[in-house]
Rosetta silent file (secondary structure, phi, psi, omega in degrees, C-alpha in Angstrom):
SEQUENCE: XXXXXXXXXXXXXXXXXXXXXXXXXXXXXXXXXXXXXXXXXXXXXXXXXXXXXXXXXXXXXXXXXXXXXXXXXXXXXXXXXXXXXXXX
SCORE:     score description
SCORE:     0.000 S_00000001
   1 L     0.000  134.270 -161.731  -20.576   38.716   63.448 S_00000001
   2 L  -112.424  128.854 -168.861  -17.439   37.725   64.994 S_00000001
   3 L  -135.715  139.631  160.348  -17.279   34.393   66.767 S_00000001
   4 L  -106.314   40.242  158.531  -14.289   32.364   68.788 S_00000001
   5 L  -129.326  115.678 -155.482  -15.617   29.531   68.084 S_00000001
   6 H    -9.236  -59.332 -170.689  -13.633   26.944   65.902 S_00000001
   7 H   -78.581    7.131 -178.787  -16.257   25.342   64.156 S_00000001
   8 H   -94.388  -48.521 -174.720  -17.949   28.332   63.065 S_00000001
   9 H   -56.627  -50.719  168.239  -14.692   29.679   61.625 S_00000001
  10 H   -72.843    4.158  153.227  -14.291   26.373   59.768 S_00000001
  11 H   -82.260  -25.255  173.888  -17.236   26.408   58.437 S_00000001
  12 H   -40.559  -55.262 -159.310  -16.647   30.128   57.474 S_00000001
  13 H   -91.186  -30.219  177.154  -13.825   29.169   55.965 S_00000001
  14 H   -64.064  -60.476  172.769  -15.259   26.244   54.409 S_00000001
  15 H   -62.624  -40.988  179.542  -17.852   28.486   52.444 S_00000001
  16 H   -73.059  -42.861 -164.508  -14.746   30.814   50.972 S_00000001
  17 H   -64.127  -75.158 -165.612  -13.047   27.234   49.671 S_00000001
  18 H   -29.367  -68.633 -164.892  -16.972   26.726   47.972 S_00000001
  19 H   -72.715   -0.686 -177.337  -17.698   30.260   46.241 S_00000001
  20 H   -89.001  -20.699  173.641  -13.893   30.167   45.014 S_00000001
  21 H   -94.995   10.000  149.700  -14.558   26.679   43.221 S_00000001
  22 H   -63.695  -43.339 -173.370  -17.743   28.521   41.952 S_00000001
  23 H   -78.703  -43.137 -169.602  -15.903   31.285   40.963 S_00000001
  24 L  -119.231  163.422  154.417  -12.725   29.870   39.190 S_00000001
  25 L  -109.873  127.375 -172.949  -13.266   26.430   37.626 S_00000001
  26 L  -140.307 -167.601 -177.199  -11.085   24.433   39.178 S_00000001
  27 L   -78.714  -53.887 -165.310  -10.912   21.072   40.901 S_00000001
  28 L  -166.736 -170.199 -166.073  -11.236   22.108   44.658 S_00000001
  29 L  -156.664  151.674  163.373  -10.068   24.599   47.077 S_00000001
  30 E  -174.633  158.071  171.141   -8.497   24.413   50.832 S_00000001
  31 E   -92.253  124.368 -174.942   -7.159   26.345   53.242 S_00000001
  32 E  -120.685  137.650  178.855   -4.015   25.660   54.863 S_00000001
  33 E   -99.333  145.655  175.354   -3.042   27.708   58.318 S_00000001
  34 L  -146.118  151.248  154.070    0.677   28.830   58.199 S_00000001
  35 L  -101.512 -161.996 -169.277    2.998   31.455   59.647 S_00000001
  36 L   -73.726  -13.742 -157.515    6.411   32.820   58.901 S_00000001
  37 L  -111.951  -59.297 -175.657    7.617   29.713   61.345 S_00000001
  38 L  -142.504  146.326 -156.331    5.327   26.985   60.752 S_00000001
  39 L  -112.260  104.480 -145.454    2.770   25.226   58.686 S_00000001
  40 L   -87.044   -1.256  178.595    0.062   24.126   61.080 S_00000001
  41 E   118.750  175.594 -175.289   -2.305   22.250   58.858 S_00000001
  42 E   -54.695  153.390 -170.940   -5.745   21.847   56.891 S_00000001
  43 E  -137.594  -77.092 -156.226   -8.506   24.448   58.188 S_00000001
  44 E  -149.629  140.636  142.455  -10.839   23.590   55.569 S_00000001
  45 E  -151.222 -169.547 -147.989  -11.391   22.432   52.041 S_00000001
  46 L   -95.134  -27.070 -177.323  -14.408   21.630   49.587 S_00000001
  47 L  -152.616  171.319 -179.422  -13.755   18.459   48.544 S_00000001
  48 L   -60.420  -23.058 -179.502  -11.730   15.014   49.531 S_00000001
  49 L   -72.980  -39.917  178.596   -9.119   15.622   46.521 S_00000001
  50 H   -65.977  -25.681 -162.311   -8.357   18.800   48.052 S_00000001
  51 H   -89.680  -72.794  177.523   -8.314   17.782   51.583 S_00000001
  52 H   -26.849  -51.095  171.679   -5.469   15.289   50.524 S_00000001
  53 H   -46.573  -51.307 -176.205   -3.592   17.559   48.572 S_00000001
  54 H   -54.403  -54.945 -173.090   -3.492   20.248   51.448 S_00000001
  55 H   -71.379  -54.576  168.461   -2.436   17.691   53.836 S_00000001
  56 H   -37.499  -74.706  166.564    0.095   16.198   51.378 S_00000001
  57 H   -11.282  -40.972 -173.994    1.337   19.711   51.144 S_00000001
  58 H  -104.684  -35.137  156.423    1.854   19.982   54.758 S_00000001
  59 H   -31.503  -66.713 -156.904    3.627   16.132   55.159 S_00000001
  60 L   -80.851  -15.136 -179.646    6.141   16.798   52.408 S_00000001
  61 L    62.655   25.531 -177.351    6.273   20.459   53.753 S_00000001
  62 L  -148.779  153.815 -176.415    6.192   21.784   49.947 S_00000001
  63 L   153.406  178.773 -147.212    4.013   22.621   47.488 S_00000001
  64 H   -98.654   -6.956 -175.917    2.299   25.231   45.153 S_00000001
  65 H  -113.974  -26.932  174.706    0.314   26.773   48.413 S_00000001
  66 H   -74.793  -31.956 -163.353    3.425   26.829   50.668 S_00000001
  67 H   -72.559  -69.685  167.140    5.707   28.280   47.772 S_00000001
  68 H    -8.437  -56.885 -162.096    2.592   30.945   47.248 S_00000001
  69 H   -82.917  -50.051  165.673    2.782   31.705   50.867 S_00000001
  70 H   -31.056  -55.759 -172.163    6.464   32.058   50.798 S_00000001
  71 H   -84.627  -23.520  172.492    7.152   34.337   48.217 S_00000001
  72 L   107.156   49.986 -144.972    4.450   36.712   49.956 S_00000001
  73 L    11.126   74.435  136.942    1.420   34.917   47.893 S_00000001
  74 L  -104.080  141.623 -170.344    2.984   35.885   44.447 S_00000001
  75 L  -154.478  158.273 -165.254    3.224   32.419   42.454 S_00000001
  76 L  -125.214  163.974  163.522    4.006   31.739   38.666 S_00000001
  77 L  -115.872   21.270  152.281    2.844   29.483   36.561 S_00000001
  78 L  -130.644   41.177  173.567    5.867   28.176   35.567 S_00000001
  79 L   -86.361  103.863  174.165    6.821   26.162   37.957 S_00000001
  80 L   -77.983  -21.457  150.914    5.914   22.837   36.033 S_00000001
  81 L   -20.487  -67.680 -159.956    6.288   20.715   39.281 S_00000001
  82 L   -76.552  -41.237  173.970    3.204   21.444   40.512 S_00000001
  83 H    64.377  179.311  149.146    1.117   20.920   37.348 S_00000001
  84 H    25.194  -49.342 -171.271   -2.302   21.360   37.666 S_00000001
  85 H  -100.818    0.079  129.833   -2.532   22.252   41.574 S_00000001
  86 L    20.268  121.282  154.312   -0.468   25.309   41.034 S_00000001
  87 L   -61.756    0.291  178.963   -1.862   28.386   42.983 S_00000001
  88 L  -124.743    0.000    0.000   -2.566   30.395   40.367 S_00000001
């Protein structure tokens, strides 16, 4: 069912952060929306470490989810910068 209305998406979107830290174990999950131009901010994530991260991410305008996004989501894990919060 297709809905325009924001808080339905972000909870949608909310639910995808959830079964993905079900899925992988990891600390958290978020979403950040971005285009080819600009990186417009947090949509959703799962847990308060994440929702800081994301939004650090989009302050500093870098990070293991922008570079991911960059590259055309391909991401390495050997970029040791990132440590831990790595996308992949």
């Amino acid at each position: 069912m297709h809905s325009d209305d924001p808080r339905a998406t972000v909870q949608r979107l909310e639910r995808v952060c959830a079964a993905l830290v079900r899925a992988v174990p990891e600390v958290g999950a978020g979403v950040t929306l971005m285009n080819a131009t600009h990186v417009g901010g947090l949509a959703a994530a799962v847990s308060p470490v994440s929702v800081v991260l994301e939004e650090l991410q989009v302050t500093l305008g870098e990070g293991p989810s922008i570079d991911a996004f960059s590259s055309g989501g391909r991401c390495s894990r050997s970029v040791p910068s990132w440590g831990a919060s790595g996308p992949c």
